[in-house]
Structure formats: structure tokens, C-alpha cells
N, C-alpha and C positions, 0 to 999 in steps of 0.2 A: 747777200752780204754787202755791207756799204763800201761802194768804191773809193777806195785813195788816190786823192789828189794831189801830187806835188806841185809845190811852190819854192823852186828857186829864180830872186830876184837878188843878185849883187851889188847893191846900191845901200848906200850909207842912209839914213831915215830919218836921221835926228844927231845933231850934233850940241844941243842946247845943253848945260851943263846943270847939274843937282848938287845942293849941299851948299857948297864954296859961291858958286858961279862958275862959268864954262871953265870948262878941264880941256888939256892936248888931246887929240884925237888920237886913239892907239892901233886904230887899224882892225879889221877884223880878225876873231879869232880861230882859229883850225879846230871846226867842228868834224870834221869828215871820220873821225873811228869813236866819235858817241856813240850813246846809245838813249832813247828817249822812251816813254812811255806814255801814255795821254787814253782819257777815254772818249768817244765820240759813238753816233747814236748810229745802228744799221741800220738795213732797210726797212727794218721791220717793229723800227720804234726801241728797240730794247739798247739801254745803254750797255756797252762794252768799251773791254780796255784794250787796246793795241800798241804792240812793242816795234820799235822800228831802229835796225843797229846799222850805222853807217849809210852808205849807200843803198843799201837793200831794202826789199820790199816789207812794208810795214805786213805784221801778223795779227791776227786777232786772237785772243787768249782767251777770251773768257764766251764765246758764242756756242760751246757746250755744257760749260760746267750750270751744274746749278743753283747759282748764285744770282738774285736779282742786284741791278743798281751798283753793280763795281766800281768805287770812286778812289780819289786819294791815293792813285800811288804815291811811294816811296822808294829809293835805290838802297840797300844798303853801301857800304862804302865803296865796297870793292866790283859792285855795279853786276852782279852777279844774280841777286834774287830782287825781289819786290817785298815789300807788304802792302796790302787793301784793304780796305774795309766795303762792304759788302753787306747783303741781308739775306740770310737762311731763315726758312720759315718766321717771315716776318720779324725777326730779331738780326738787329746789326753785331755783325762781330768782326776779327780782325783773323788776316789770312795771308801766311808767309809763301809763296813763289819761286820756284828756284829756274829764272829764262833758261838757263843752259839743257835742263834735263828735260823739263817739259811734262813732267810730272805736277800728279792734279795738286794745286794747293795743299796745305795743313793749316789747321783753323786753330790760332794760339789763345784764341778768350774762351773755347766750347768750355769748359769750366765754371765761367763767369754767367752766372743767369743777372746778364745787365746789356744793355746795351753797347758796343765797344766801338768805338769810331779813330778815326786819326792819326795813324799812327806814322810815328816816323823813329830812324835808328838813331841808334848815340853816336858819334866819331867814330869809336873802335870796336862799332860792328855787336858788341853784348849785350846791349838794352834795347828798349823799344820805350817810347813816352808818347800816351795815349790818353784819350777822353774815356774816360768811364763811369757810366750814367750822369753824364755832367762833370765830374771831376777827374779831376788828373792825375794821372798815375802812372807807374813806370815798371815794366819787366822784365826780367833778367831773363834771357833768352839759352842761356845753362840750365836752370832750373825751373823756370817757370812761374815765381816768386815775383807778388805783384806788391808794389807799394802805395797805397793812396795819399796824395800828397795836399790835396786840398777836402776841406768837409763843409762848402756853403751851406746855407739852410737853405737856399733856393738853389737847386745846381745847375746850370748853365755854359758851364766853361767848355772850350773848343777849342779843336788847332793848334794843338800846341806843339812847339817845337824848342828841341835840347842844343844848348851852345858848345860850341865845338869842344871846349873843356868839359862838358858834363857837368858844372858846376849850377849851371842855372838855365832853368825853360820860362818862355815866354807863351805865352797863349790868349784867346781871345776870353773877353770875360764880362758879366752884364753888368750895365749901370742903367740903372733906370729905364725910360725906354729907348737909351740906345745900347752902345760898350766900351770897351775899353781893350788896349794890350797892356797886360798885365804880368811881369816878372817879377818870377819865384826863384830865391835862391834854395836849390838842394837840400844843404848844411842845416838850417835853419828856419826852415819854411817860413821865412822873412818874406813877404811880396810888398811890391811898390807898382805905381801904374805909371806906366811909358807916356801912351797916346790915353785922350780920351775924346770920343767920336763928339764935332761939333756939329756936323750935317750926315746923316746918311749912316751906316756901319762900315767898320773895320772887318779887316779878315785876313787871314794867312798869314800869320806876323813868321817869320823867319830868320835866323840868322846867317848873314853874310860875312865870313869874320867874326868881327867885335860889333857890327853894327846889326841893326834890326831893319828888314825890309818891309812892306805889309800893303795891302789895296786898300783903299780909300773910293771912294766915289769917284772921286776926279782922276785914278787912276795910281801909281804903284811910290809911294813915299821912302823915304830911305832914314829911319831914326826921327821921324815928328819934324824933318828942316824942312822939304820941299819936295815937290813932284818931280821926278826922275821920268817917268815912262806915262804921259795923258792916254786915259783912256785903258792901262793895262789893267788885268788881273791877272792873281792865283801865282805871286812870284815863285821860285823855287831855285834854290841857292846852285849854282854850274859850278865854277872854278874861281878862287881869288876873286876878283873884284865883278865877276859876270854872273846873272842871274836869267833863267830862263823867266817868260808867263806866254801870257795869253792876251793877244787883241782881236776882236772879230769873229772869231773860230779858226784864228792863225798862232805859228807859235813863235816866237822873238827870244834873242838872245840878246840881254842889255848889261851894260859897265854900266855900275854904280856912280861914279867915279863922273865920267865923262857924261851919259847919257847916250851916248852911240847904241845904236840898235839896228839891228839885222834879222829878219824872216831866216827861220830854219824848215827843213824840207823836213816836213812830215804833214797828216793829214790836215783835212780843212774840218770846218765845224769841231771842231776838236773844244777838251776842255782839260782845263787842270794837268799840265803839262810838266814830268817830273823827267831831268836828267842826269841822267851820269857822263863824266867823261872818255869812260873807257866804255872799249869793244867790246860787243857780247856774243856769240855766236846762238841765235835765237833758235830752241828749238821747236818743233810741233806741237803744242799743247794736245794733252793727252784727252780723249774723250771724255766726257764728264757725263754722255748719258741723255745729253738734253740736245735739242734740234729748232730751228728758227721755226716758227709758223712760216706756210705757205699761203703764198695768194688764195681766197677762196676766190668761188665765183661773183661774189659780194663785195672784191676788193676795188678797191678806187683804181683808177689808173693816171698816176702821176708821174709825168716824165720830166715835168720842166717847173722853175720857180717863176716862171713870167707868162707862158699859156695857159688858158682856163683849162681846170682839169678835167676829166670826164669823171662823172661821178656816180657812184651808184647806189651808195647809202640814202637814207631818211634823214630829214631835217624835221622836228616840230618848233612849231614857235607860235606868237598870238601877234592881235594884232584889235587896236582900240582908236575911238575918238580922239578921247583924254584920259588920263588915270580915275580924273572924277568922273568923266561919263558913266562909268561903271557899265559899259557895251563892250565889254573884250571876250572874245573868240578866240577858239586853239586850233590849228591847223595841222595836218602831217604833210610834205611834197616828198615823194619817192621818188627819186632821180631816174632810177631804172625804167621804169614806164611811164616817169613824165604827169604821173599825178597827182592834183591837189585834192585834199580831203577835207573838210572845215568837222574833227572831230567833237566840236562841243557842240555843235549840232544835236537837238533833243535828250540833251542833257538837262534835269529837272531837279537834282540835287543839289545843285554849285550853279553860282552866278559868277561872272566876273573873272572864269579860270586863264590863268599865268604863269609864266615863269615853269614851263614843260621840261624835264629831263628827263631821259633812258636809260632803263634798265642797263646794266652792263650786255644782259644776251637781248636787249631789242627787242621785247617780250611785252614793256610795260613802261607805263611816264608817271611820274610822281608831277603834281602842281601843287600850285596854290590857289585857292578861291573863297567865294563866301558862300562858305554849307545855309544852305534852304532852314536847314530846322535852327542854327544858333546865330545864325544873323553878325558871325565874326569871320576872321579872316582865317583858313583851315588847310589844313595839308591833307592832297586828295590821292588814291592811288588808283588806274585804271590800265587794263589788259587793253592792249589795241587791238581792234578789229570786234570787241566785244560788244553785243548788243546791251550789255546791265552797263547798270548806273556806276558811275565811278565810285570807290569807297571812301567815308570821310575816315580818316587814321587819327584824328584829332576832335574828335566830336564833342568834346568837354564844354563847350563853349566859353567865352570872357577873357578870352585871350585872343593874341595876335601872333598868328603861326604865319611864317612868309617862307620864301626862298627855301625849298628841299632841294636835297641834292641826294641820290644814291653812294656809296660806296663801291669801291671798285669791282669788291666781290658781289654785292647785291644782297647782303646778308641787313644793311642797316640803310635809314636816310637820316639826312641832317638837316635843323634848320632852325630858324630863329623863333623863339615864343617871347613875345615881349622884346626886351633888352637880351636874353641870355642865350645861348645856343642848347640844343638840345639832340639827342640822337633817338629814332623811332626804330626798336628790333624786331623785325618783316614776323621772323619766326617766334616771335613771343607776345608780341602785340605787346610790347610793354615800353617806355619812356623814360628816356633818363634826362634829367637837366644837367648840364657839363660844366657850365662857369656858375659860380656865388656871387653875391654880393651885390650893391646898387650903384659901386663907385666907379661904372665903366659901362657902354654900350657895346654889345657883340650883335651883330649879321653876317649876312649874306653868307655860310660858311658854306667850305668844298672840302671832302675827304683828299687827303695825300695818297700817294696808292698802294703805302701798306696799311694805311686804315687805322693808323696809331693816332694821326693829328687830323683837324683840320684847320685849314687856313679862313681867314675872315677877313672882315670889312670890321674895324675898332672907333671909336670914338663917333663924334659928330662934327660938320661944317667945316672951318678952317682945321681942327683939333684931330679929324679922322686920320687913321692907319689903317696898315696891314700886317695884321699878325697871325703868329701860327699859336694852336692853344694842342697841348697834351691831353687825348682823351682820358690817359689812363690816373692822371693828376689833377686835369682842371688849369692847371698852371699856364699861364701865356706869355709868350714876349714878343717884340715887335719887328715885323722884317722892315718896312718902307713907311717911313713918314717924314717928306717932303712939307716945309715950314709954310702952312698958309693955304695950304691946298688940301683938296677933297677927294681922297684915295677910297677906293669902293670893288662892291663885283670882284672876284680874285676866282679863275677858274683854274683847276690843275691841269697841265700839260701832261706831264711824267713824271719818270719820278724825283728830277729835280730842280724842276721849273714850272712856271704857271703863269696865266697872262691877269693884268688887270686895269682899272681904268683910274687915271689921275688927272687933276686938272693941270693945263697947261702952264701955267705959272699963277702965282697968287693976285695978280690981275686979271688976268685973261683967262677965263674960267670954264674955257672949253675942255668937252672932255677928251683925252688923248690915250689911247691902249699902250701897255707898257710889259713885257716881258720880267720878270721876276727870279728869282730862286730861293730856295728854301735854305740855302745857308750864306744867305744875307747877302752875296756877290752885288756888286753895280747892277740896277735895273737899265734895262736899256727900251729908248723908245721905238716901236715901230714904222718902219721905215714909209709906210702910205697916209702916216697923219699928218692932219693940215692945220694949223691953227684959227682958221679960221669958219670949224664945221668942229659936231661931235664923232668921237668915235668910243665903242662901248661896245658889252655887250656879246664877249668875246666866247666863241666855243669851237674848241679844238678840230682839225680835218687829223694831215698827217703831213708831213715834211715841210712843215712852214707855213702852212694855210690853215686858218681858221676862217668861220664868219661871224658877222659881226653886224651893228648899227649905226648908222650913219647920219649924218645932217646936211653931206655934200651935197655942192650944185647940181643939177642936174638929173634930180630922182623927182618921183613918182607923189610922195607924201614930206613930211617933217622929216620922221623918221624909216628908211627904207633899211632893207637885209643886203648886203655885199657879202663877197671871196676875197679875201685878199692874201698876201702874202707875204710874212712879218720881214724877211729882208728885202726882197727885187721890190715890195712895194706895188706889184701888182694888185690891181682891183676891178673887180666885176661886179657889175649891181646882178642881183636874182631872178632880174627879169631879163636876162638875156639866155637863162635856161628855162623860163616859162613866161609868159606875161604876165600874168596872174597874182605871180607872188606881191608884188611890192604895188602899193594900190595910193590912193590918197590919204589911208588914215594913217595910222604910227605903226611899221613894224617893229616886235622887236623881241628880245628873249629866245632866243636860236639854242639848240641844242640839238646835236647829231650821232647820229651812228651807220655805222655796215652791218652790225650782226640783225636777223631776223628768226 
């Protein structure tokens, strides 16, 4: 279970004023008989939610039940239960909590065969106003009577949250490729747009009061005037003029008003930080049935964010002259016995094999190469340790198949044919194309880990993004597109992050790894990049380490394989667990696992 870290620090942070210009300082405010709620990630990778009332030891609620992905809490008023939203068998739905009793959830959409996300209460505790499949809608918590209150033909809408009279909700909503906050009155279904994103997306728009709070890239706005809180997200309305968020994977209490902000004592790496003012007496969450994996013998051993870790999984990856040379080799290194394998070795089918990834059980690597018999570029799939030829999955030829990726389950791969994304089903041997049309370029795609979306590389040159597209629609919208620059590569972390590679500004056109999330929050960049070298190429470890591609001083070829570690900034080139690895030519394309 992941260890809790308090953080109390007494010291005033910011005294710089929003809105007006500087405000009286009012002092800090008497949090000690809250109650907070926040999810952050245990040892073992899975995100969970933990309650923590006053002084007392934060609990973990959700590391039985079986529920993946617990996000978004909510208090009701009187700070006594929560709502979540959550995914049961692969479908998001919403889930009412009572802290005191400790009793398993009640799931208030199981009715709705739709997806339900976001949900927050009304003032006096009898509705709920929630995202449903896109649009917004509201429950009456008596009866169970749902109202939809928006019908776009593209649905998209999020986040939405109701004003303290009930009379009107705010919520996030699409505008072309970025969004907007968007208020809906009730009465009327009269909407008007607040904010509309001019760099980057909007998120969490809230009411404090009369006013609307919300994150911006540059951190936490208050009604479209100005930045209040640099660098915050994920606000969440406290008391009168104080609203809780999130900096760092810390949690802050800030006046609107004034701008004052204060570190509240609850966990670290925390995210999406929801409170009440009052005390809760928290009790044991009741078993739900489900249990943490345990270390196997296969598991890493990670103890620290700044020493090299001891590793015991498989890395495969390639490694070439030039991309034109057309001389690229795939390699496997097992950590555990310290061996190098040069896998395309006597391979006769595929020339030129790339871009290696594993199976979810370690079993097998999907590439990319050019198949012998069609002389184009092809998606390959091969058993490791197997003496046969690897199989072409794409043997149609005349096309241009790049970048697969598996699914989490291992049921599907993904990847790019031409311009369009495509999904390849293991057990059917059959193909589907996922995006139409000619008015857009799709690559480099990674399944999310319920395997509804995946996320990609959009456009081209200066014009590129990163957007997530709906399998089950085709439909896409866009997470990150920084004006000028060439956003690319997007690898999934979990279930609600993923790393990928942007240029450093629209001058300076090194590559730079960047930290991401799938509902749009500020991307944040990696704490070991240099502007002055690439970095790319990113493929997940576990507790903040991935590897990655480099151009740093100091390596072996152009392109070498590094460790590093997305916050202390730690970094290790590959050759200091083998020499071997990292050579004169270009390493690059890493992809990893522990299972075997």
C-alpha cells in the first residue's frame, strides 16, 4: 500500500493578488476538523482513493473494491458520503459512499447502459449533475430520475458543476480543436460560453460563490480575469472565498480573493483533491473482494526516485545506421541474467524490423518491418524465443502499416495504415479501419487501459497534436497542441496519464518528453530534459521511471537508451547495466516488461 507522506509547512506562499490586484491578507484558515478526499497511485500502480479527517491517518477506500480507476470525488454537503465515478467492467459509471459507515459503495447509473462520469451534488444535498455519454444531466437522488439537459450532435461535454442556487451549471465543452466553459441555465436550457481556451484546454470550471473558478495551463483562473494560483490544477470549492487544488502532487488551500495559499497535510503525488469543511469520522471500508497483486519473483526493485533501480524485466528495442540505411535490428536485454539477444537475427521474412512492443503476458512483440514478399512497410507478430519466422498480420501489401501497439488485454493491436488508425483482432484475424475521411493525419496510436480509446500523434509539422479518438465512434478530439510545435510518440502510463514527446518551443526544435492526461489537465515537462539534446521515445518502468532516447553529451552513438526519472530527474545511460547496449549507431524504440 502506498505510504502517506505528510506535509506540514506554515508559511504563507503567495501573497500576490487575482482579479482586482493584491487583496489584505486574511490569514490562514482553521483547517484542522476537515475532511479531504484525493486519489493517488499505490504501490502497485493502481489508482485509489484515500479519505483523510483532520489530524488522522489518511485511509485508503477503494484497494478492495472492484472498481478500476476511482476518480473525481465529490462531498456531499454535509461531508458525510462521497460520489465517484469509476469503471466496472470496462464501463464508467457513478458510485455514492457513505465515509461514516464504510459500507461498499451503491452504483447510481447501473441502469444507464452509457457511460457516467463526474459527478458532483447540488447545495441541498438532492441531485447530482453529471456527464452522460457526453451530455449533461442531473439526478434526483429521491428517485432516481435522470434529466438530460444538453443533446450536441458531437457529445463531448465534462465537468460539470451546479451553482449554489441550482439554478445553473457550468461545464467543460468542445470548440473545435480546443474548449470552452460553458453555462447552462436550468429553466431554460439557455447556454452562453464564459471562457474560451486560447492556448492549451480548460478544465474543472467550479463554482465559488457567484464566481466560476477553473485550470488553465498556466494554472488556476477565477471568472476569465486572471491567475490566482501559477501552476495549480483540479480546483474544488472549501468554504466562502477558499478553494482547495492541486500543485505538484501536493494539496493547497487558496483565497480567491487575496491569492494567499497554504500546503494542507494530506498525501503527496496525490491528485484531484476534493473537501469538506467538516469532520468525518472515517470508517474501514468494508471488503469488496479484491486484493493488491503481490510482488512476483519478476518484480523490479524500486526503492528510491534517484538510485538506479535493480531491474529484472526485458527491454526490446532496435537499433540502425539511418532510418534510410534500411540496416535496423531488434534486440531483447533481460535484466535478470544480463543478457543481450540480437532477435532479428535469421530472420528472412522482414527486413528493416522496428518499433518492438509486448505482449501484455511477455509472451510475444508485435513490429513493424518491410515483409520479403510485398516490399511495403507491415505489421509483424512473433513468439519470443521461437525458432519460425515471425508472422506478417498485414500481408495485403500497398500500404503503409507502422507503429503497433497491443492492448492491455492482448485481445487487439493498433496502428497506423497510411494516414488512418487501424485495430488488428489477434483472435479473428480480421481488421478494422477506426478513422474516415482524408481531412486529417492519424499515427502513432496506444490503447488507454480500458481499450475504448486510443490516444495518437494528429496532424503534421508545426500543425501536429495529440488526441484521444473513440474506438467505438471513430470520433476524436484533441488533448495537446502547443502553437508551432511537433507533438508526436504518446505512450500510455495508466489509466490516467501518458507520456509523450514535444518540441521544445517553436524555435528550438529539440525534442522534449512531456507527461500528459487523458482529461486534458496542464502537461507537465519532465524534470531530466535539456534543451539542448533530444529526448523521446518514452516506455513506461513503474514509480516514475521510464526509458527513453537521447541525444545527450556524453553517449556512445547519436541516439543512445537511458533510465530516467520523470520527477528527481535522475538518469542512467544502458550501458552502465551492460555495455553492449548503447553502441555507435542510433538506439531507439524501447519497450518493456516483467511478465514472462
Amino acid at each position: 500500500m502506498k505510504r502517506i507522506l505528510l506535509c506540514i509547512i506554515p508559511v504563507l506562499l503567495s501573497v500576490t493578488g487575482c482579479g482586482d490586484g493584491k487583496k489584505p491578507v486574511s490569514g490562514r484558515p482553521d483547517t484542522s476538523a476537515s475532511t479531504i478526499v484525493y486519489q493517488a497511485v499505490s504501490e502497485s500502480g493502481r489508482p485509489n482513493l484515500y479519505a483523510k479527517s483532520g489530524a488522522g491517518e489518511a485511509v485508503c477506500l477503494t484497494s478492495t473494491w472492484k472498481l478500476d480507476d476511482p476518480c473525481h470525488p465529490a462531498f456531499s454537503p454535509d461531508g458525510g458520503s462521497i460520489v465517484f465515478s469509476a469503471r466496472e467492467s470496462g464501463v464508467w459509471n457513478i458510485y455514492l459512499y457513505d465515509l461514516s459507515t464504510g459500507e461498499l459503495p451503491s452504483c447510481l447509473t447501473a441502469d444507464i447502459a452509457a457511460d457516467c462520469k463526474d459527478a458532483r451534488f447540488s447545495a441541498d444535498g438532492t441531485m447530482i449533475v453529471f456527464s452522460r455519454a457526453g451530455q449533461i444531466a442531473t439526478m434526483d437522488l429521491a428517485t432516481g430520475a435522470v434529466d438530460i439537459l444538453t443533446f450536441d450532435s458531437t457529445p463531448a461535454n465534462s465537468e460539470p458543476d451546479l451553482s449554489p442556487d441550482s439554478k445553473s451549471i457550468v461545464f467543460i465543452s468542445p470548440s473545435g480543436s480546443r474548449n470552452k466553459i460553458t453555462k447552462l441555465d436550468i429553466a431554460s436550457l439557455g447556454s452562453s460560453t464564459l471562457v474560451t481556451s486560447e492556448s492549451g484546454l480548460l478544465s474543472c470550471p467550479v463554482y465559488c460563490g457567484d464566481r466560476v473558478v477553473y485550470a488553465a495551463p498556466d494554472g488556476i483562473w477565477v471568472s476569465g480575469n486572471a491567475v490566482c494560483f501559477s501552476g495549480g490544477r483540479s480546483p474544488y470549492p472549501a468554504f466562502g472565498n477558499w478553494i482547495v487544488f492541486e500543485r505538484g502532487g501536493q494539496a493547497f488551500i487558496g483565497n480567491i480573493l487575496t491569492s494567499e495559499e497554504y500546503p494542507l497535510e494530506a498525501g503527496s503525488d496525490l491528485s484531484c483533491p476534493a473537501y469538506s469543511p467538516n469532520s468525518v469520522s472515517i470508517a474501514q471500508p468494508a471488503d469488496g473482494g479484491r486484493t493488491e497483486p503481490t510482488p512476483s519473483d519478476n518484480a523490479d526493485d524500486i526503492t528510491s526516485d534517484t538510485a538506479k533501480p535493480n531491474l529484472k524485466g526485458r527491454l526490446v528495442y532496435h537499433n540502425y545506421t539511418s532510418y534510410d540505411s534500411m540496416d535496423s535490428r531488434m534486440y531483447i536485454y533481460d535484466f535478470a541474467d544480463e543478457s543481450l539477444t540480437e532477435i532479428s537475427k535469421g530472420w528472412t521474412v522482414v527486413s528493416h524490423p522496428m518499433n518492438g512492443h509486448f505482449s501484455p503476458d511477455g509472451k510475444k512483440i508485435t513490429f513493424m518491418g518491410i515483409g520479403q514478399q510485398t516490399g511495403s512497410w507491415d505489421i509483424f507478430l512473433w513468439e519470443i524465443g521461437s525458432a519460425a519466422q515471425p508472422v506478417n498480420l498485414t500481408p495485403e501489401g500497398g500500404y503503409r502499416d507502422e507503429d503497433p501497439k497491443f492492448s492491455f488485454d492482448g485481445s487487439k493491436i493498433c496502428f497506423k495504415r497510411n494516414e488512418h488508425l487501424c485495430e488488428y483482432y489477434l483472435s479473428e484475424n480480421a481488421l478494422k479501419v477506426v478513422t474516415k475521411g482524408d481531412d486529417d493525419s492519424f499515427g502513432m496510436p496506444y490503447y488507454t487501459v480500458d481499450g475504448s480509446s486510443v490516444v495518437f500523434g494528429g496532424g503534421s509539422g508545426s500543425g501536429s497534436y495529440i488526441g484521444l479518438c473513440n474506438l467505438l465512434t471513430g470520433s476524436t478530439r484533441v488533448l495537446y497542441d502547443k502553437p508551432g510545435t511537433v507533438e508526436y510518440y504518446p505512450i500510455t502510463i495508466d489509466g490516467s496519464s501518458f507520456y509523450y514527446t514535444q518540441n521544445y518551443s517553436a524555435s528550438n526544435h529539440a525534442d522534449q518528453l512531456f507527461k500528459g492526461w487523458f482529461d486534458g489537465r496542464a502537461s507537465v515537462s519532465l524534470a531530466f530534459n535539456r534543451s539542448d539534446a533530444d529526448y523521446s521515445d518514452a516506455a513506461p518502468v513503474s514509480a516514475g521511471w521510464l526509458f527513453l532516447v537521447s541525444t545527450r553529451s556524453g553517449g556512445k552513438g547519436k541516439y543512445d537508451l537511458y533510465l530516467a526519472h520523470e520527477t528527481s530527474g535522475a538518469i542512467y545511460s544502458l550501458n552502465t547495466y551492460n555495455t553492449r547496449i548503447n553502441t555507435s549507431l542510433n538506439e531507439l524504440g524501447p519497450s518493456y516488461t516483467t511478465a514472462r
